[in-house]
BAFI-3210 file (N, C-alpha, C; in Angstrom, 3 decimals, decimal comma, padded with zeros to 6 digits):
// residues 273
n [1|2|3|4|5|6|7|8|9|10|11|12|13|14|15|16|17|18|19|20|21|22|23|24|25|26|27|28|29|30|31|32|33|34|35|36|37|38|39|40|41|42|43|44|45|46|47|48|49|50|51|52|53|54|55|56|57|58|59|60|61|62|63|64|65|66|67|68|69|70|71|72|73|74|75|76|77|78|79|80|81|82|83|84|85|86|87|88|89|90|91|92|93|94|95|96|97|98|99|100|101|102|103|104|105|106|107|108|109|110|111|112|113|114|115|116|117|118|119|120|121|122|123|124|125|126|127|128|129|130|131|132|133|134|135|136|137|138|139|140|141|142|143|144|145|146|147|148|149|150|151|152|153|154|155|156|157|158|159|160|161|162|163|164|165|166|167|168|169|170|171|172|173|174|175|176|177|178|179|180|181|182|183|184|185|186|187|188|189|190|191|192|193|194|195|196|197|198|199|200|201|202|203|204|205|206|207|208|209|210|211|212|213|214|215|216|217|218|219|220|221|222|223|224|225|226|227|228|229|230|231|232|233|234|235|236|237|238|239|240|241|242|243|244|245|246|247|248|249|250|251|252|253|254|255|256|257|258|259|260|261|262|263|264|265|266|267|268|269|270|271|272|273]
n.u [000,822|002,187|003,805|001,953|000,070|-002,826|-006,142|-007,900|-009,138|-008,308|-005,830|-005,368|-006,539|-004,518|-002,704|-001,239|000,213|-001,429|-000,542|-001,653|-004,975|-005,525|-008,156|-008,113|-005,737|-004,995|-006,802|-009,117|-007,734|-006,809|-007,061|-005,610|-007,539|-007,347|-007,825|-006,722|-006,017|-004,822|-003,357|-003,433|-000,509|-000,821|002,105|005,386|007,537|005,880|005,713|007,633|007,897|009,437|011,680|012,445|012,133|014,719|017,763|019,773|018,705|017,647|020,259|021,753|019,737|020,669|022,869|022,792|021,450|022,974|024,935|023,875|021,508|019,131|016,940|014,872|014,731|014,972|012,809|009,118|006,007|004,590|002,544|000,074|-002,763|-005,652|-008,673|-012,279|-015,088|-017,793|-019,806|-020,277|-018,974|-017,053|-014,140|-011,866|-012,154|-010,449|-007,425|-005,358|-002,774|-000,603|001,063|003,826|004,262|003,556|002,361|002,334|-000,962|-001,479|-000,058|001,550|003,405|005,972|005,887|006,037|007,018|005,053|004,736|003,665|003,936|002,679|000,209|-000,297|-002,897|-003,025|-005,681|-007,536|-009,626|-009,506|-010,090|-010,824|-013,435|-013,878|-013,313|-010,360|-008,762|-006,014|-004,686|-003,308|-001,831|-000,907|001,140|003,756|006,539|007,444|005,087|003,098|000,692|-002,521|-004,592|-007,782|-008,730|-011,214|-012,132|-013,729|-016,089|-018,046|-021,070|-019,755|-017,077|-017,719|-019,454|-017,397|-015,113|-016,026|-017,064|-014,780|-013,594|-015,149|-014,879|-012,221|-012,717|-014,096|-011,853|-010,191|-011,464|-011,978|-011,557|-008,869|-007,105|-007,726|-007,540|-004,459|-004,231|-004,725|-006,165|-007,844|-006,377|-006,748|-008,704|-010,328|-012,906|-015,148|-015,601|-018,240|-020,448|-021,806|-020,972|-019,084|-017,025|-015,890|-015,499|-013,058|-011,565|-011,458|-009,787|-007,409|-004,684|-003,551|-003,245|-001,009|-000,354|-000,804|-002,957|-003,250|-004,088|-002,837|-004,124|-004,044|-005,373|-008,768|-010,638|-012,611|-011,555|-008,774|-005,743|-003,078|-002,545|-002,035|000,248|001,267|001,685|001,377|-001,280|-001,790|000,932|004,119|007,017|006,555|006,390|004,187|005,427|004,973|002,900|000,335|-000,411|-001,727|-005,415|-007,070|-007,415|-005,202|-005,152|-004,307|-000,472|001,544|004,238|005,572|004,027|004,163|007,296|007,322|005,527|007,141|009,078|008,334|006,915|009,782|010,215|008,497|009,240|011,518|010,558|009,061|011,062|013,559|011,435]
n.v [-001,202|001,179|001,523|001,915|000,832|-000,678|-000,482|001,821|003,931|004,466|004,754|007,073|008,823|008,661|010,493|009,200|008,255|006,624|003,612|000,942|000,037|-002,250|-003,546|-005,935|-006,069|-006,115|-006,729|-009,347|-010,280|-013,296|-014,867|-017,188|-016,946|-017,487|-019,559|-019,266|-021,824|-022,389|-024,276|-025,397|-027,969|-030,619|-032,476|-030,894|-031,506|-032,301|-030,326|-027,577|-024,755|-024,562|-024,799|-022,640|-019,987|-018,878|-019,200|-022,318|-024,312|-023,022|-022,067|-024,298|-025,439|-023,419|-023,592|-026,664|-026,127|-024,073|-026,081|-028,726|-028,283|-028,834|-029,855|-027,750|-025,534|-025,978|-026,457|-026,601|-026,512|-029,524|-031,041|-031,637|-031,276|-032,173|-031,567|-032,663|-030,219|-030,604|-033,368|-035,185|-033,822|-034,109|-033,730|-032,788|-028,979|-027,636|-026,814|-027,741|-027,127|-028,046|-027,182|-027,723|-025,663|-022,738|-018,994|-015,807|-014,599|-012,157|-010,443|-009,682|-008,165|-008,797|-011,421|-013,789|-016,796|-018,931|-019,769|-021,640|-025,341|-025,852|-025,860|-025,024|-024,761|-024,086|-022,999|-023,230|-021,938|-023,717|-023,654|-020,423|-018,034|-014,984|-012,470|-009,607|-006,782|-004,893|-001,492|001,176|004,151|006,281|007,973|007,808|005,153|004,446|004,553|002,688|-000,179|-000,050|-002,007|-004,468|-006,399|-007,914|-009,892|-013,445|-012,532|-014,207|-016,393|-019,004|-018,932|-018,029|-019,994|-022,305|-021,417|-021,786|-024,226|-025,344|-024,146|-025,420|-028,218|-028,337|-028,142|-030,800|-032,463|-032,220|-032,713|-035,331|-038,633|-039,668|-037,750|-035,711|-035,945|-035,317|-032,437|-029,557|-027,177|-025,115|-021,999|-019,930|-019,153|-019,622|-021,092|-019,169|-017,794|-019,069|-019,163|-018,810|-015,606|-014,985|-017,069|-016,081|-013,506|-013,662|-014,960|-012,542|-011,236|-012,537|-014,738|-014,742|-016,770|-016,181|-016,432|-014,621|-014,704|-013,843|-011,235|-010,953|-012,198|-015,147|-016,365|-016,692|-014,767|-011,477|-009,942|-011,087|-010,645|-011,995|-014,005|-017,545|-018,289|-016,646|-013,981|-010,556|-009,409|-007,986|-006,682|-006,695|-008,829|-008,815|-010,721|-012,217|-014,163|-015,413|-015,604|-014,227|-014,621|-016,785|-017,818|-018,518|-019,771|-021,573|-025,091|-025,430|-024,774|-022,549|-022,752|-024,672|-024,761|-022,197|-022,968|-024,851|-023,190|-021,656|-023,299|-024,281|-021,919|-021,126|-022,334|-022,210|-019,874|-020,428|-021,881|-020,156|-018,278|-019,988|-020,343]
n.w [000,000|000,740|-001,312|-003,499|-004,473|-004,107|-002,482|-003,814|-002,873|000,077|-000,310|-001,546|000,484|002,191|000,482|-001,348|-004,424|-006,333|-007,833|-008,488|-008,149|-006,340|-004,392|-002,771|-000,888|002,482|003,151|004,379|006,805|009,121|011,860|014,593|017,619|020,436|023,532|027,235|029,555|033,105|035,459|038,829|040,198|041,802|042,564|042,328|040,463|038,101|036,849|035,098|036,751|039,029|037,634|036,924|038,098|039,176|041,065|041,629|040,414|038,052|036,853|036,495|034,092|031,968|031,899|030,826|028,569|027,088|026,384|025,810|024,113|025,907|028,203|030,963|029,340|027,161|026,755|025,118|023,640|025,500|024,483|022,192|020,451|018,560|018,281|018,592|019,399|019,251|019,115|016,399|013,925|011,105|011,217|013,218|014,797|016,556|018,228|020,821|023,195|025,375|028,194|030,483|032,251|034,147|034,076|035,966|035,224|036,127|035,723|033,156|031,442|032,558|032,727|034,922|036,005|037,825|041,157|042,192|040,855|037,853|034,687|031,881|029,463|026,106|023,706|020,787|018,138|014,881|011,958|011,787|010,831|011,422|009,840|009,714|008,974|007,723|007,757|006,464|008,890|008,219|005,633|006,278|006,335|009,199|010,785|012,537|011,577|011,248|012,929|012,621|013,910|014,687|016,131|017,096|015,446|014,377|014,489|014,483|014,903|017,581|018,715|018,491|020,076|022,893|023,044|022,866|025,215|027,199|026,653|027,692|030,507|031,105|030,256|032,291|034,712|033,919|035,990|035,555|035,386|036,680|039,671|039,657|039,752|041,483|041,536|039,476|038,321|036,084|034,001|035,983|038,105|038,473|035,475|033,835|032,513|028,506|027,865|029,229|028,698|026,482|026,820|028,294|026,312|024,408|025,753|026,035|024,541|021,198|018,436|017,109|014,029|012,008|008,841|004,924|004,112|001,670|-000,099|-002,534|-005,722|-007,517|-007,561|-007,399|-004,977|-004,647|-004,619|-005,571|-008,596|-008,938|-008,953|-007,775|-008,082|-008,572|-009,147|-012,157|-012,347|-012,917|-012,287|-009,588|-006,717|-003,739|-001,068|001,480|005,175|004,477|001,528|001,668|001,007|002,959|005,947|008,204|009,494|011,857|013,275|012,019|011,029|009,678|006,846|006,086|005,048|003,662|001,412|000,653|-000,492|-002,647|-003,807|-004,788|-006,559|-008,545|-009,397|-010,609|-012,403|-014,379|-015,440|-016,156|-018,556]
ca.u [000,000|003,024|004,388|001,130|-000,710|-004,176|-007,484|-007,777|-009,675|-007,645|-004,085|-005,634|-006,818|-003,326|-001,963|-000,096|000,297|-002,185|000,197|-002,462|-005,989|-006,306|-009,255|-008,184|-005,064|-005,048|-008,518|-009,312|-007,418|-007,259|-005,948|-006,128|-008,100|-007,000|-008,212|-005,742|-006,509|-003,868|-004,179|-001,799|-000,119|-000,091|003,455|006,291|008,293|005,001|005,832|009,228|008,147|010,429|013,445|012,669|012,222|015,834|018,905|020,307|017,986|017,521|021,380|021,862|019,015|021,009|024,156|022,471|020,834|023,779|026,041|023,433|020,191|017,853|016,520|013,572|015,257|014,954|010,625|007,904|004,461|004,487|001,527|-000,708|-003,747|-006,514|-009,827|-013,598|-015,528|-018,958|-020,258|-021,077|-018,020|-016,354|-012,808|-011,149|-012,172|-010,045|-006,012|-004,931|-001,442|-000,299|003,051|004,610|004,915|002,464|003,131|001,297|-001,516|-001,925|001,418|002,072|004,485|006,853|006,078|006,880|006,585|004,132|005,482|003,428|003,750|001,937|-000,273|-000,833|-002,925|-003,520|-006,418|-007,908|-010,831|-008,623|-010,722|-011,323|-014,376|-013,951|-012,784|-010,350|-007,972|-005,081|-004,470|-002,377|-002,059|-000,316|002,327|004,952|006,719|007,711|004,037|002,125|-000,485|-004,171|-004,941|-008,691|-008,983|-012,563|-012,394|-015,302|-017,408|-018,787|-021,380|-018,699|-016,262|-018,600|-019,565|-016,046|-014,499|-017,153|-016,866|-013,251|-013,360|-016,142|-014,289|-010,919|-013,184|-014,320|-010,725|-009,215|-012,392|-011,449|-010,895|-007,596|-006,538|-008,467|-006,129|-003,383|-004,786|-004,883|-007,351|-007,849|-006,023|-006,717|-009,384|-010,841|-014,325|-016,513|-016,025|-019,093|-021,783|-020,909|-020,336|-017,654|-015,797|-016,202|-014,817|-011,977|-010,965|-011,448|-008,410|-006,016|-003,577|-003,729|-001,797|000,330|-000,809|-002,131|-002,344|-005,026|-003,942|-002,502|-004,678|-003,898|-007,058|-008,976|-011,796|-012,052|-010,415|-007,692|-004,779|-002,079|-002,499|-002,130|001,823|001,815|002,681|001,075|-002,103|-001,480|002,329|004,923|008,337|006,245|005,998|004,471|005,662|004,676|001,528|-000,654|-000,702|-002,457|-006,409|-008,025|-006,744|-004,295|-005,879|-002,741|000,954|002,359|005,420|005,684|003,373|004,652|008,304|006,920|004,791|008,443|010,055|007,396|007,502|011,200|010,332|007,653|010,127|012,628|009,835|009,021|012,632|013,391|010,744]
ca.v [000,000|002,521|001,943|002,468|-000,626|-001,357|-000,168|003,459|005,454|004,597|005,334|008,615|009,328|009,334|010,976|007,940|007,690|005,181|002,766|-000,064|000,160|-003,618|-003,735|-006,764|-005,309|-005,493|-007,102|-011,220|-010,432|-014,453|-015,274|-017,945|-016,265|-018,606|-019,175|-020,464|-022,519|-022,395|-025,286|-025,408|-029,324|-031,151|-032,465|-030,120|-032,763|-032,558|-028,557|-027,172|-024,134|-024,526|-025,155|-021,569|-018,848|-018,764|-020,367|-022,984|-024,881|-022,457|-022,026|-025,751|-025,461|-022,622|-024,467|-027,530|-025,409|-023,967|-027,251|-029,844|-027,881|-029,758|-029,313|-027,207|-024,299|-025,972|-026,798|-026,105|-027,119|-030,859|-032,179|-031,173|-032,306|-031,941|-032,358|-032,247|-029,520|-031,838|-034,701|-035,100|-032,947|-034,833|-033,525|-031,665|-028,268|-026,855|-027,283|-027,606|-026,719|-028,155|-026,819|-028,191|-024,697|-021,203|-018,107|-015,084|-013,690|-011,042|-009,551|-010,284|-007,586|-009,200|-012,966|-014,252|-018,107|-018,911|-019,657|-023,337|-026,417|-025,330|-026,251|-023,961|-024,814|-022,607|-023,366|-022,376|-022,703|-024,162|-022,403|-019,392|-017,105|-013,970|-011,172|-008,564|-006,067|-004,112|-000,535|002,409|004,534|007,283|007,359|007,296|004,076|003,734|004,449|001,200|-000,010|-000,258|-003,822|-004,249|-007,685|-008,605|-011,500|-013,715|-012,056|-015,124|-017,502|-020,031|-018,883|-017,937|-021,776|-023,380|-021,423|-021,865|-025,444|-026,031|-024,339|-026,498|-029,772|-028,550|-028,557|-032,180|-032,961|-031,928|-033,103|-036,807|-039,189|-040,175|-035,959|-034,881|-036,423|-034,370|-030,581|-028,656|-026,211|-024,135|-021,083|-018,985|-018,071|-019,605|-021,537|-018,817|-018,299|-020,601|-018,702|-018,318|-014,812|-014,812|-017,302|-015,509|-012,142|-014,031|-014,986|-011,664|-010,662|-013,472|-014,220|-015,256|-017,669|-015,764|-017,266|-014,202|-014,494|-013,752|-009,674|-010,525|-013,706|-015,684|-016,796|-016,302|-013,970|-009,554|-009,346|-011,629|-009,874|-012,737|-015,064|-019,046|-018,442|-015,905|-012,640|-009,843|-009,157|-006,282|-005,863|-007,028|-009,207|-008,947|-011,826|-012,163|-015,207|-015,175|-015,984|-013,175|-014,931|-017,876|-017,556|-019,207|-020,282|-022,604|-025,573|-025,233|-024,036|-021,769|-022,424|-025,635|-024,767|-021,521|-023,211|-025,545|-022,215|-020,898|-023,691|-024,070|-020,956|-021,144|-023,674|-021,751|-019,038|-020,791|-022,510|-018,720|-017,939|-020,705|-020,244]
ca.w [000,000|000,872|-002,733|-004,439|-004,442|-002,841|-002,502|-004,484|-002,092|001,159|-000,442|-001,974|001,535|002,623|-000,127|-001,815|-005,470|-006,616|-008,906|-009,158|-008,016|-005,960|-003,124|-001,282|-000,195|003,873|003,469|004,457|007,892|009,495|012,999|015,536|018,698|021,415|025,289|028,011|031,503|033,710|036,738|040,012|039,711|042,749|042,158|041,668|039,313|037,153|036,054|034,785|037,073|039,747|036,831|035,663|039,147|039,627|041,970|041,030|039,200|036,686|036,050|035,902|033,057|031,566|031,376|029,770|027,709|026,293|026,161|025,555|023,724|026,268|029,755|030,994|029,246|025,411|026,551|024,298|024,269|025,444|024,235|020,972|020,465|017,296|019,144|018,080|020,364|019,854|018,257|014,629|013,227|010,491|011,401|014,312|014,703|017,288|018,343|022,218|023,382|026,240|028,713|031,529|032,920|034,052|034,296|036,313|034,462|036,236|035,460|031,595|030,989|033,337|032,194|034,965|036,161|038,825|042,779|042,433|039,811|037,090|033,838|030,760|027,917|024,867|022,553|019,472|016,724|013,631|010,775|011,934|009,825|011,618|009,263|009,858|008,417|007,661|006,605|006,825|009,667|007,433|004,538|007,037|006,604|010,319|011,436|012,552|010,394|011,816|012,574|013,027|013,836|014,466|016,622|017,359|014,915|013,713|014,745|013,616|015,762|019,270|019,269|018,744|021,007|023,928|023,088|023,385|026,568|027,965|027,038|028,443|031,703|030,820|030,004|033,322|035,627|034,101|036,980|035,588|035,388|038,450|041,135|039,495|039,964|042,597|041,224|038,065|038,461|035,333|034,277|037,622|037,957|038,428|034,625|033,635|031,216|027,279|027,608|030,387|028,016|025,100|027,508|028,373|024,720|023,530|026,734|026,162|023,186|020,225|018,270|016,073|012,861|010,956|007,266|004,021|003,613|000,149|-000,569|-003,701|-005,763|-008,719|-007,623|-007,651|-004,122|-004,920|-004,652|-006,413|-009,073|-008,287|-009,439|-006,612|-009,011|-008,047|-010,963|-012,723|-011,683|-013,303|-011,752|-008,260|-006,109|-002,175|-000,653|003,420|005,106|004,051|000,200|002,163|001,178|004,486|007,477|008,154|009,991|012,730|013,343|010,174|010,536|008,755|006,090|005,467|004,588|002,665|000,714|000,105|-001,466|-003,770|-004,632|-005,407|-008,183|-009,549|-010,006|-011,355|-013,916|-014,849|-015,535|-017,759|-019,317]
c.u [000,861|003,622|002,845|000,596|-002,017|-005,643|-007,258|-007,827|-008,682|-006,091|-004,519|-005,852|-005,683|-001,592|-001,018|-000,465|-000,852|-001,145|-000,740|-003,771|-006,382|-007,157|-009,076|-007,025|-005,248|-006,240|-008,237|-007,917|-007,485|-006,639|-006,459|-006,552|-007,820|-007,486|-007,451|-006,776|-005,051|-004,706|-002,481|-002,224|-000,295|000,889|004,251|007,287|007,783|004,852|007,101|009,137|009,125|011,874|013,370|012,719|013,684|016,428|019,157|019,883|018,144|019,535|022,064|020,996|019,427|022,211|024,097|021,684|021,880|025,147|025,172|021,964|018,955|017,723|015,220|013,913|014,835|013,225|010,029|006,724|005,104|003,798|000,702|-001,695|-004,553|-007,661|-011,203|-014,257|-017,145|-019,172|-020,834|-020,154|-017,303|-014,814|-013,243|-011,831|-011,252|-008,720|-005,894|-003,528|-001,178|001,297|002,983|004,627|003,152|003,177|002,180|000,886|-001,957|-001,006|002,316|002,978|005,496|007,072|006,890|006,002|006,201|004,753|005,230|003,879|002,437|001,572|-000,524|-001,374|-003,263|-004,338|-006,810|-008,924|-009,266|-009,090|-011,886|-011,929|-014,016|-012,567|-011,750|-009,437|-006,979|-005,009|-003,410|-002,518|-002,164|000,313|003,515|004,947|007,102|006,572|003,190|001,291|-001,688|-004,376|-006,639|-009,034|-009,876|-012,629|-013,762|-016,465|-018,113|-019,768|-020,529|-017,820|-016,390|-018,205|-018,657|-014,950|-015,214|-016,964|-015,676|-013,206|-013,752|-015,244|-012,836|-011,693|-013,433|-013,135|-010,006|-009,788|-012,244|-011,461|-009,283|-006,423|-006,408|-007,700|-005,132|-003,527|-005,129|-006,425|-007,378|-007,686|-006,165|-007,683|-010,211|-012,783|-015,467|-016,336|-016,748|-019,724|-020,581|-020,985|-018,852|-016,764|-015,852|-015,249|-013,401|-010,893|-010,831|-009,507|-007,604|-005,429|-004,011|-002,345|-000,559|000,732|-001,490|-001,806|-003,670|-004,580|-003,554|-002,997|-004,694|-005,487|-007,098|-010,396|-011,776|-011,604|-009,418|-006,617|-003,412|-002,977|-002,233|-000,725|002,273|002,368|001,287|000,225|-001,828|-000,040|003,367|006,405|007,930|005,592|005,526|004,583|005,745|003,071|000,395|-000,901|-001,743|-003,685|-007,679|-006,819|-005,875|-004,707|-004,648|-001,491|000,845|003,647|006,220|005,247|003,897|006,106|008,191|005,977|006,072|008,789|009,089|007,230|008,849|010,879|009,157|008,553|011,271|011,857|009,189|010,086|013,521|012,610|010,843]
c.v [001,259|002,661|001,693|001,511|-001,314|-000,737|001,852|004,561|005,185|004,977|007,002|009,466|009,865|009,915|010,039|007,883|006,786|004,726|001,516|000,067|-001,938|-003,709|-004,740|-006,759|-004,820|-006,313|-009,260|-011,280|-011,714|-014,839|-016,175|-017,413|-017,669|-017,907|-019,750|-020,693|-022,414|-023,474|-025,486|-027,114|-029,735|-031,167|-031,492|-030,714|-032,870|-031,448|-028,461|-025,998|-023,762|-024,285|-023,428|-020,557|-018,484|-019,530|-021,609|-023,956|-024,346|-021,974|-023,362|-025,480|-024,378|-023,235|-025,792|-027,345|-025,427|-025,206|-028,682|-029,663|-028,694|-029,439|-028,382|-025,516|-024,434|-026,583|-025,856|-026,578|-028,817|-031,551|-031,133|-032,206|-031,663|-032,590|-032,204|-031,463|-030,072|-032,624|-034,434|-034,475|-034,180|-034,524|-032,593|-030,281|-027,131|-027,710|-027,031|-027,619|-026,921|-027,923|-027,425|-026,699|-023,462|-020,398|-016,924|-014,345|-012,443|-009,224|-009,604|-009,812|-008,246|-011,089|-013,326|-015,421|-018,067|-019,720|-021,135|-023,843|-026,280|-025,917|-025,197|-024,620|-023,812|-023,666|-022,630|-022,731|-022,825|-022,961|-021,451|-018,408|-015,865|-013,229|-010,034|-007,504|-005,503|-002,907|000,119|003,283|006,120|007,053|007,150|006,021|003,766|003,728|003,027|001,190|-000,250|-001,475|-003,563|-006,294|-008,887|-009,582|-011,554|-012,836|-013,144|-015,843|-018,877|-020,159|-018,615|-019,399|-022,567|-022,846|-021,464|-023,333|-026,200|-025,827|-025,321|-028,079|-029,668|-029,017|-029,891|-032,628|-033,038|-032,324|-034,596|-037,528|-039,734|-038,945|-035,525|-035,046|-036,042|-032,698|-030,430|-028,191|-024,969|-022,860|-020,078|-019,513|-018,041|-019,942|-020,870|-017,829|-019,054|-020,237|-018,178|-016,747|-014,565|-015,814|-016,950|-014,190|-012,605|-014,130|-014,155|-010,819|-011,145|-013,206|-014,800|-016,216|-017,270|-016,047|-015,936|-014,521|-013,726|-012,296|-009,513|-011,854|-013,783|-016,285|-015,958|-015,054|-012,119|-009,160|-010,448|-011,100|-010,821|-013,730|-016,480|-018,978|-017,187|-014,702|-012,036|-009,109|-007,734|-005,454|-006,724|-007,450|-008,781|-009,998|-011,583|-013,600|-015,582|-015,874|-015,449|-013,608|-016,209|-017,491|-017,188|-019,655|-021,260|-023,685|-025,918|-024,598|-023,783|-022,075|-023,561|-025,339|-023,510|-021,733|-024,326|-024,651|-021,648|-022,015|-024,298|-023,263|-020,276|-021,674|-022,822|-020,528|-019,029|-021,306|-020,878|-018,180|-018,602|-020,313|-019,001]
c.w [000,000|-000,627|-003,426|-005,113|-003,188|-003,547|-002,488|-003,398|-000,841|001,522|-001,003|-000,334|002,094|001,716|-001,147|-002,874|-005,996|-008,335|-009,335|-007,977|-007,506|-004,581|-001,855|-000,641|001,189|003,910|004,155|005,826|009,283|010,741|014,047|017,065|019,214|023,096|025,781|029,286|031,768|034,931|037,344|040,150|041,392|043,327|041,843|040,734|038,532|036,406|036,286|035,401|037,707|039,180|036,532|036,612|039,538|040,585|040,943|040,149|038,061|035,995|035,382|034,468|032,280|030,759|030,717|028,780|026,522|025,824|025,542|024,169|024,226|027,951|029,227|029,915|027,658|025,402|025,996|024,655|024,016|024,478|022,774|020,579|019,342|017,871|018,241|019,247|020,671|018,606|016,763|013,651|011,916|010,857|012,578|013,778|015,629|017,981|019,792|022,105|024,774|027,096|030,023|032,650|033,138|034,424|034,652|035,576|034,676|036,262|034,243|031,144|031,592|032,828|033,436|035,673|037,976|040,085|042,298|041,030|038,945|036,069|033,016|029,659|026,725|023,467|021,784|018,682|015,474|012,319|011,106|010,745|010,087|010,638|009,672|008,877|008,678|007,020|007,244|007,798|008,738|006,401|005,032|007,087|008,297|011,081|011,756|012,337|011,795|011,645|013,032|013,158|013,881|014,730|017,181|017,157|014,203|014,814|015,377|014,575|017,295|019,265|019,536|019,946|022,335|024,026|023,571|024,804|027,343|028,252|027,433|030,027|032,300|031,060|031,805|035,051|035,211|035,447|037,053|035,514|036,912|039,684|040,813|039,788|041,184|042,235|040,010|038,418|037,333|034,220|035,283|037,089|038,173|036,736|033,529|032,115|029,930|026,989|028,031|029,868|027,118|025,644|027,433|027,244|024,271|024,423|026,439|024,639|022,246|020,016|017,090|014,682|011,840|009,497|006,766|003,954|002,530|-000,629|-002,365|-004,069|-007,207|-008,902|-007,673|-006,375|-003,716|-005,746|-005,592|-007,150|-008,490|-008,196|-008,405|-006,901|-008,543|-009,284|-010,972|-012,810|-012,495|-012,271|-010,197|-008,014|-004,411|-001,963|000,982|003,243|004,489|002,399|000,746|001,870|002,581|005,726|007,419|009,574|011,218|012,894|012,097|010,103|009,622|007,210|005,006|004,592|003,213|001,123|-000,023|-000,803|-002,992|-004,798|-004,915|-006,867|-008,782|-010,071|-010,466|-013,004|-014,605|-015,543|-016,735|-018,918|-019,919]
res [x|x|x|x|x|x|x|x|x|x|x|x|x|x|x|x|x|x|x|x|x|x|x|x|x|x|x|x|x|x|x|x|x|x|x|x|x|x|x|x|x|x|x|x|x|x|x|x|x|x|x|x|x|x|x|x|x|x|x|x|x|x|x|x|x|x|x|x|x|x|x|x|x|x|x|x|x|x|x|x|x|x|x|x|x|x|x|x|x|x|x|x|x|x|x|x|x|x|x|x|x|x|x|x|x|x|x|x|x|x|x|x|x|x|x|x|x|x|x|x|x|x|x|x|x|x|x|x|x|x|x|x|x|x|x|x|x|x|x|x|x|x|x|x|x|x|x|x|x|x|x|x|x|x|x|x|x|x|x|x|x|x|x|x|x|x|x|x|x|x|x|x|x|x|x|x|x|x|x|x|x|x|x|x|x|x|x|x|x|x|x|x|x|x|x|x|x|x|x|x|x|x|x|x|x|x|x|x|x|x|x|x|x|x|x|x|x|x|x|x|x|x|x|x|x|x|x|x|x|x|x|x|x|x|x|x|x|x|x|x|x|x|x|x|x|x|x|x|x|x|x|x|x|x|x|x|x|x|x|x|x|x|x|x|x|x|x|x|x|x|x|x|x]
***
């Protein structure tokens, strides 16, 4: 949009050249809205908290960090799961993320890991509907763009995330779970009605997945061709998430590497050619 490419009226607005006249520019805005639970462990051997508050634990896990790449220091999410939120779904609709570790939510700038043995999960609807966008703040390139992100504006997306929560509750009330937890520390059981998890989701994080602002496709706000060139432009390619149409039914970061070397070979079969 800063070099003169998008939707007419909103680069005229801020003064910008118009070099090509494309509408879906910033538009088809797609991101995984995620809810966490947090739950205090019983066990302290059953959370990597303790490895991470400092003393000597956490330098031991520093120093096999840097000599070994393993300990509580090289943890990610444990566990990953692809669940159904209710009956009748033909596929998964929603991704769980399970850690070994929590961290106080009521102090996020600081991140820091919680006194007890801790549980974090982070969930998500998979194919997320809700809409949002990108534009320009100004023509200043160092200005930050306007995200408008429009979570849980769907139907689509109320229900699945209301659902997931529900059956983390299921999940963790188990009899073969339940004798591990203390007690659900975040967002805390008087949380119940589907607004107050719907509130919650709209507070917490997301999953860092946006794409769809320069969606590939064959329709009038399809911003690239299938070959990923940029209609109307000549020797321009986007190759990131934002060429992605829809959602990505999980992590990007696989998918997106696999989007690159793809489009290596299509731009080498261009080239030849």
């Amino acid at each position: 949009m800063l070099s003169g490419i998008g939707p007419a009226d909103h680069l005229r607005e801020h003064g910008i050249p118009l070099v090509l006249d494309l509408p879906g520019v910033g538009g088809n805005l797609l991101e995984h809205k995620s809810i966490t639970q947090q739950l205090r462990l019983r066990r302290p051997e059953h959370s990597i908290n303790r490895d991470l508050r400092g003393g000597w634990r956490t330098a031991l896990g520093m120093a096999r960090y840097l000599l070994f790449r393993s300990g509580p220091m090289a943890a990610t999410y444990d566990i990953n799961a692809f669940i159904k939120t209710r009956p009748g779904l033909d596929q998964p609709d929603a991704q769980l993320l399970f850690w070994a570790m929590s961290i106080d939510k009521t102090e996020l700038a600081s991140v820091r890991v919680e006194d007890h043995p801790g549980l974090a999960v982070l969930a998500y609807p998979l194919r997320t509907s809700s809409e949002g966008s990108l534009r320009l703040r100004s023509a200043d390139p160092a200005a930050p763009p306007v995200l408008r992100t429009n979570f849980l504006a769907t139907d689509h997306d109320r229900t699945t995330m209301i659902g997931l929560f529900r059956y983390l509750r299921r999940l963790f009330a188990h009899p073969l779970v339940a004798p591990h937890i203390a007690e659900e520390t975040w967002p805390g059981l008087d949380v119940e009605s589907d607004d107050q998890i719907l509130d919650v989701s709209r507070r917490d994080l997301t999953g860092q997945h946006a794409v769809g602002t320069c969606r590939m496709g064959t329709g009038p706000l399809a911003v690239l061709d299938p070959r990923l060139r940029v209609r109307g432009v000549d020797a321009l390619r986007v190759v990131d998430l934002s060429a992605m149409p829809t959602q990505v039914s999980g992590n990007t970061n696989g998918p997106v590497m696999a989007f690159a070397w793809h489009a290596a070979s299509l731009i080498a079969e261009d080239a030849r050619a």
